[in-house]
N, CA, C and O atoms as a MOPAC input file, in Angstrom:
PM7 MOZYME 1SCF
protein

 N    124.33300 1     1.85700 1   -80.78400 1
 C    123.84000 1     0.77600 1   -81.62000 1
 C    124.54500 1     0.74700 1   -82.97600 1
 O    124.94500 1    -0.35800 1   -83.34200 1
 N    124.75900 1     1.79800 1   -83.77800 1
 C    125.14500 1     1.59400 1   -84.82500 1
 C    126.97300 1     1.45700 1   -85.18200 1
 O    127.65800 1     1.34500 1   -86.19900 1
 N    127.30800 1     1.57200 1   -83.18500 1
 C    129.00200 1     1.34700 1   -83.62500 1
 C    128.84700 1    -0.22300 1   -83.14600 1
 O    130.02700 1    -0.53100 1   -82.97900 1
 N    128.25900 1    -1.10100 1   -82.90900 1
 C    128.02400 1    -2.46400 1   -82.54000 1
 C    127.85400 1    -2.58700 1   -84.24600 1
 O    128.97900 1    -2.74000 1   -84.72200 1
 N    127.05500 1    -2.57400 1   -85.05400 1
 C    126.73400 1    -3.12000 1   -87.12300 1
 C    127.89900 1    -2.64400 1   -86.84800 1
 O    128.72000 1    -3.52100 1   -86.58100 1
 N    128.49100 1    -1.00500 1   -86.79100 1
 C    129.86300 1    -1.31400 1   -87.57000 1
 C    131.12300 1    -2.03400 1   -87.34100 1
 O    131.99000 1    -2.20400 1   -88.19800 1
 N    131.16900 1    -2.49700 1   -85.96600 1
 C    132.03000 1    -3.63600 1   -85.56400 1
 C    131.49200 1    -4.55400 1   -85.98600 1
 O    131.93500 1    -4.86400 1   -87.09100 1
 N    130.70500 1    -5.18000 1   -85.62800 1
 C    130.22300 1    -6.32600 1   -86.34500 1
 C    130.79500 1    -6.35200 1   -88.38700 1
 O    131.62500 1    -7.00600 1   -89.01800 1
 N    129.94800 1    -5.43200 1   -88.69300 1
 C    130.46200 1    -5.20300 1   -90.09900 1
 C    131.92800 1    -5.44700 1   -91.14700 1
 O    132.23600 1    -6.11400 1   -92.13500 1
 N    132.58500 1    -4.39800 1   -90.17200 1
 C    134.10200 1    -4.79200 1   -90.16400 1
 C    134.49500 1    -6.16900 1   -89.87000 1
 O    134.94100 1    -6.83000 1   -90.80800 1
 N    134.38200 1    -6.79900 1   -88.51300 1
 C    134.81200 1    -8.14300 1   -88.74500 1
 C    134.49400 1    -9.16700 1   -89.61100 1
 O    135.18300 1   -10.12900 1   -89.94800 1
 N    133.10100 1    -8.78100 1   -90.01400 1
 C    132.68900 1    -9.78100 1   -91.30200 1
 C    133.63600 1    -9.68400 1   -92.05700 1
 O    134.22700 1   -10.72300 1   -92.35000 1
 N    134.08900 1    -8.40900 1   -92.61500 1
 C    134.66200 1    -8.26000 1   -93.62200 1
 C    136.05600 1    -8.96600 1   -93.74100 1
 O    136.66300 1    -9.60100 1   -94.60300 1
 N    136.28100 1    -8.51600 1   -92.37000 1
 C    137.80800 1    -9.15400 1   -92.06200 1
 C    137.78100 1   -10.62300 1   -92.22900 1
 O    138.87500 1   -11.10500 1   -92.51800 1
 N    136.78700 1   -11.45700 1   -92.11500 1
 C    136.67700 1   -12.79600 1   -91.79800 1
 C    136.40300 1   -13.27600 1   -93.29300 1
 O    136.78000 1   -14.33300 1   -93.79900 1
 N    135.82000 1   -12.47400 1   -93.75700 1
 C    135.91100 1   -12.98500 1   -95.71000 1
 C    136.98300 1   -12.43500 1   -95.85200 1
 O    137.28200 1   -13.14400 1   -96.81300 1
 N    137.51200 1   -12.03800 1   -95.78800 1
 C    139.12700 1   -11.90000 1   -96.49200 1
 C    139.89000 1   -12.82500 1   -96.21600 1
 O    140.44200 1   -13.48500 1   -97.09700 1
 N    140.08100 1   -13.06900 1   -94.76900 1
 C    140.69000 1   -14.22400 1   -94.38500 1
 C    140.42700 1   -15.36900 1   -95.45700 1
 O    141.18900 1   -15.65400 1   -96.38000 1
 N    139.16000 1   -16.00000 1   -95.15500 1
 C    138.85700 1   -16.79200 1   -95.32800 1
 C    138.86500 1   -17.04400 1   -97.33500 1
 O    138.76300 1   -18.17900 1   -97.80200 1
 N    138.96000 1   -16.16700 1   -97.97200 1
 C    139.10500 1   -15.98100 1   -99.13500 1
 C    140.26000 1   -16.57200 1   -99.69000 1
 O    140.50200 1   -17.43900 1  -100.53000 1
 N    141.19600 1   -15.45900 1   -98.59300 1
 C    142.38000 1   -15.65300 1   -99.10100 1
 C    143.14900 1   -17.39600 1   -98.81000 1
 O    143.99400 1   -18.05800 1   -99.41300 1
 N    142.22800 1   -17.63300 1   -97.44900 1
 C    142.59100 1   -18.87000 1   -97.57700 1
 C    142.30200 1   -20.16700 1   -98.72700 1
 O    142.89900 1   -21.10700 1   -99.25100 1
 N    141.15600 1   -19.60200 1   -98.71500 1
 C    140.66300 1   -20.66800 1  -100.02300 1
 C    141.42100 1   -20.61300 1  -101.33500 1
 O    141.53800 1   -21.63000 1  -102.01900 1
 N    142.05100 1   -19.19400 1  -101.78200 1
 C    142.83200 1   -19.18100 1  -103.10700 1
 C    144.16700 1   -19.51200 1  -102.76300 1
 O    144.84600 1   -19.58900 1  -103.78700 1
 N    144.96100 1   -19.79100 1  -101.49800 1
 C    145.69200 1   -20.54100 1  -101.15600 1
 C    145.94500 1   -22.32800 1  -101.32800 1
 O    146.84900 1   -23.10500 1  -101.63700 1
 N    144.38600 1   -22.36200 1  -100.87100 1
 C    144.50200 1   -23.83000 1  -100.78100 1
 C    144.52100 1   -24.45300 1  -102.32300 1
 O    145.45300 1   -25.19200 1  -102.64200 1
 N    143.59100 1   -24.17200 1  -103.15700 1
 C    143.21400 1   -23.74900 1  -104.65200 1
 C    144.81800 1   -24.09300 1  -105.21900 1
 O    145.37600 1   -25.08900 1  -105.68100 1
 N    145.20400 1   -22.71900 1  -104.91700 1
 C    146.90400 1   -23.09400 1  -105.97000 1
 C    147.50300 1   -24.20900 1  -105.78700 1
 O    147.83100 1   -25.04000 1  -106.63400 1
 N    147.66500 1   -24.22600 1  -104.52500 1
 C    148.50500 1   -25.55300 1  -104.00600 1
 C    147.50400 1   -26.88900 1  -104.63100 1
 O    148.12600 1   -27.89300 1  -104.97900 1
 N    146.52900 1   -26.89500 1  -104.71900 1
 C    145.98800 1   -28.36100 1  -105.51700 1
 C    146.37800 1   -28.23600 1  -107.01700 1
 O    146.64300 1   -29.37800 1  -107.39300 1
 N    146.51100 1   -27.46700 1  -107.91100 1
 C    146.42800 1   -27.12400 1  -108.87200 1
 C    147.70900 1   -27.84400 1  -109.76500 1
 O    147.77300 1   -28.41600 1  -110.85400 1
 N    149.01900 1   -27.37200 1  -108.32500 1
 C    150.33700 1   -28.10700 1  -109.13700 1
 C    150.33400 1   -29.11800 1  -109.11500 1
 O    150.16200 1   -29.50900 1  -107.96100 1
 N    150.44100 1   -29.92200 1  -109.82800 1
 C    150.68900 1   -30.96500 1  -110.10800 1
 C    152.17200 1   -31.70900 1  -110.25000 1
 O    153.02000 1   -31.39900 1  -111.08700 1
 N    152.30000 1   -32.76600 1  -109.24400 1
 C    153.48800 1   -33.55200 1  -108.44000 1
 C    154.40900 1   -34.27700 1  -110.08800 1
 O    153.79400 1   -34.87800 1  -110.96800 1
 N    155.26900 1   -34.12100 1  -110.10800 1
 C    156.37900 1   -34.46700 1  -111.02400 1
 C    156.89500 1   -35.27800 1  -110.77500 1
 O    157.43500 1   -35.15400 1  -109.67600 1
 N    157.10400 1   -36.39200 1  -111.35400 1
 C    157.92700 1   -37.41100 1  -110.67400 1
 C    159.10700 1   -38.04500 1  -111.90000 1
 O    158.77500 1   -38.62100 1  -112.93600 1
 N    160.68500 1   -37.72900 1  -111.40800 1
 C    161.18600 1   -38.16700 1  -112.20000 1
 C    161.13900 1   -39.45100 1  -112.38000 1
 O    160.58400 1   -40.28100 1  -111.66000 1
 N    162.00200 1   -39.69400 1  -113.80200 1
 C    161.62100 1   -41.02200 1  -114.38200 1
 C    162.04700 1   -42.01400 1  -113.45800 1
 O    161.33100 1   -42.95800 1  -113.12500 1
 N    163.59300 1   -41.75400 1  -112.89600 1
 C    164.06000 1   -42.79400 1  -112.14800 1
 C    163.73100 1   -42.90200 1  -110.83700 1
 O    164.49700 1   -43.52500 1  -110.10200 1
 N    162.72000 1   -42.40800 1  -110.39000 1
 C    161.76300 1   -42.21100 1  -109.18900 1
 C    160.74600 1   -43.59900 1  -109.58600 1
 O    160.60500 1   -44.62400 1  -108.91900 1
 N    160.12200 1   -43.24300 1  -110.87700 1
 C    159.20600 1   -44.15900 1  -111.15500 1
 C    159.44300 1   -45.66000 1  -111.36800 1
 O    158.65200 1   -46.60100 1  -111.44000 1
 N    160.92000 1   -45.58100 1  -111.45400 1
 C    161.42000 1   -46.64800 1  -112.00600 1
 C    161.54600 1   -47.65100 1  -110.34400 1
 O    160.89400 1   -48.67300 1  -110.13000 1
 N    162.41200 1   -47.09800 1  -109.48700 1
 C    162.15700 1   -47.30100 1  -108.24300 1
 C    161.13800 1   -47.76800 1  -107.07200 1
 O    161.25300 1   -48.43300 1  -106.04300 1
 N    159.98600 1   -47.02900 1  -107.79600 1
 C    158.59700 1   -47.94500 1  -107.00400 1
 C    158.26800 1   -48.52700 1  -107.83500 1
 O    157.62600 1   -49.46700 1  -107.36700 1
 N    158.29700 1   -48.58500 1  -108.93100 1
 C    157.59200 1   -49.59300 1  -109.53800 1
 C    158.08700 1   -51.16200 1  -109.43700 1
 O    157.38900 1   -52.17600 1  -109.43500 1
 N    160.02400 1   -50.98700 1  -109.32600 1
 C    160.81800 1   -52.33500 1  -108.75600 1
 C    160.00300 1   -52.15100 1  -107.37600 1
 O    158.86700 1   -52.61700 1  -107.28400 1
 N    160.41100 1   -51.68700 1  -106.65300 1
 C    159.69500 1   -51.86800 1  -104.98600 1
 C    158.68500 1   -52.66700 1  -105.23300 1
 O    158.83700 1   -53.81700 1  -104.82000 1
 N    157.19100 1   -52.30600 1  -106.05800 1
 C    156.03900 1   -52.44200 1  -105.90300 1
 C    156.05100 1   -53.69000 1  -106.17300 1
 O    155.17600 1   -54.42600 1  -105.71700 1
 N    157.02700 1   -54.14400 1  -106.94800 1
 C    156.90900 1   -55.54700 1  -107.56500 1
 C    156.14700 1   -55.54500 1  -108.96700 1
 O    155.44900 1   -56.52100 1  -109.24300 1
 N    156.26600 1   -54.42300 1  -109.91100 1
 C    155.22400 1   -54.19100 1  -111.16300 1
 C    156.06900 1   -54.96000 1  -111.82400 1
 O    155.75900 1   -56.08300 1  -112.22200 1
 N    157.93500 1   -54.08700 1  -112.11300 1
 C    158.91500 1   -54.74700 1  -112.60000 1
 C    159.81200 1   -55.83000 1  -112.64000 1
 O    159.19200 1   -56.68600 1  -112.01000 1
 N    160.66100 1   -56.22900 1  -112.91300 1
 C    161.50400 1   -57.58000 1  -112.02400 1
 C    162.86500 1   -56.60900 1  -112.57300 1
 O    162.89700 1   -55.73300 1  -113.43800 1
 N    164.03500 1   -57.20100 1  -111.61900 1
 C    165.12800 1   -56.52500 1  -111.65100 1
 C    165.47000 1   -56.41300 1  -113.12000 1
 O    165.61200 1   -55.21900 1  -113.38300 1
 N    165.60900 1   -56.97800 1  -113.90600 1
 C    166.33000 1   -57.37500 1  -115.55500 1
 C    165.56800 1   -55.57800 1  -116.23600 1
 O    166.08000 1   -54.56000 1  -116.70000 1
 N    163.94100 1   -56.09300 1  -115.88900 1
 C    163.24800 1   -54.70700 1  -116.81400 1
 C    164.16900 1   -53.06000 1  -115.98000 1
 O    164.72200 1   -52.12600 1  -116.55800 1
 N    164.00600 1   -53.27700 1  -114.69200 1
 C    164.57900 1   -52.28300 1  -114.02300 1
 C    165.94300 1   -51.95600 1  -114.36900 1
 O    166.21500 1   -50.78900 1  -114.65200 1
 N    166.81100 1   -52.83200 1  -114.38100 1
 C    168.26800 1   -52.33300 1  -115.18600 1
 C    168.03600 1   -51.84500 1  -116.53000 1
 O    168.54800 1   -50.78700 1  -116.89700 1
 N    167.38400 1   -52.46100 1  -117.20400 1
 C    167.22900 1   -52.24200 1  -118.89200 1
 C    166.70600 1   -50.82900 1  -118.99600 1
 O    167.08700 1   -49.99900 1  -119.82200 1
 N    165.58000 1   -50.61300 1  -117.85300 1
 C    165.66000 1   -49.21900 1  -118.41100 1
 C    166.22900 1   -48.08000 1  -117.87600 1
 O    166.32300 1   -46.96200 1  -118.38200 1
 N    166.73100 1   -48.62700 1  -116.41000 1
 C    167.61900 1   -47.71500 1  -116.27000 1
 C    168.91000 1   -47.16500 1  -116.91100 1
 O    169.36600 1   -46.02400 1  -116.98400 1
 N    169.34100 1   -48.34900 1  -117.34600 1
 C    170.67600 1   -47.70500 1  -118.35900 1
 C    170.04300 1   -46.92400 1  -119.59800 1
 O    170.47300 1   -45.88700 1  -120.10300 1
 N    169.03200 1   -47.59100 1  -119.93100 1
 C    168.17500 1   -46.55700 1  -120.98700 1
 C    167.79700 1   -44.86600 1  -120.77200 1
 O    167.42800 1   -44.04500 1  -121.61200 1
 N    167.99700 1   -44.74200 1  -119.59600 1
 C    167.65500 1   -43.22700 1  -119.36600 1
 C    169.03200 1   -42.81700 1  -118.82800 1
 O    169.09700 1   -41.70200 1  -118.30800 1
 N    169.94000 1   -43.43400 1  -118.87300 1
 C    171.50100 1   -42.73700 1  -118.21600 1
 C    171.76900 1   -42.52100 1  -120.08700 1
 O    172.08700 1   -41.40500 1  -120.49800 1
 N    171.65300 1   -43.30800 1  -120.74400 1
 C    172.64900 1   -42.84400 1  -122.17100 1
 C    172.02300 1   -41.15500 1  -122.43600 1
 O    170.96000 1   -40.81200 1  -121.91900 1
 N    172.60200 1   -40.48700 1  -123.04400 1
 C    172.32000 1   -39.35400 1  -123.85600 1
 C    171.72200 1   -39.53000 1  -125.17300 1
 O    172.31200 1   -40.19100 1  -126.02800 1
 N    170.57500 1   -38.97600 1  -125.40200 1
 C    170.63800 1   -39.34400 1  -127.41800 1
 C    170.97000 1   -38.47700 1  -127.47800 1
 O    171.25900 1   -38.00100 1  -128.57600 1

């Protein structure tokens, strides 16, 4: 009887760890936060139809110069 609790026991244990470790897995991965370069943004936003081509050139050459 008491090597049945300690199997039992043990796998609990094993199964919160797992399961722990999964959760501080999942955790990090929400945490970062997605980057989106500028000329990414610039791109859907022409797609989306927010911009019209004229704003989309204007600022694209605006982010190619160097200050």
């Amino acid at each position: 009887m008491t090597r049945v609790v300690l199997i039992l026991f043990i796998m609990a244990v094993i199964a919160a760890v797992v399961l722990g470790a999964a959760l501080v897995f999942r955790a990090s991965r929400a945490r970062k936060p997605v980057l989106e370069e500028p000329r990414e943004i610039l791109k859907r936003r022409y797609a989306a139809g927010e911009i019209d081509e004229d704003e989309y050139l204007r600022r694209m050459s605006g982010l190619s110069q160097d200050w």
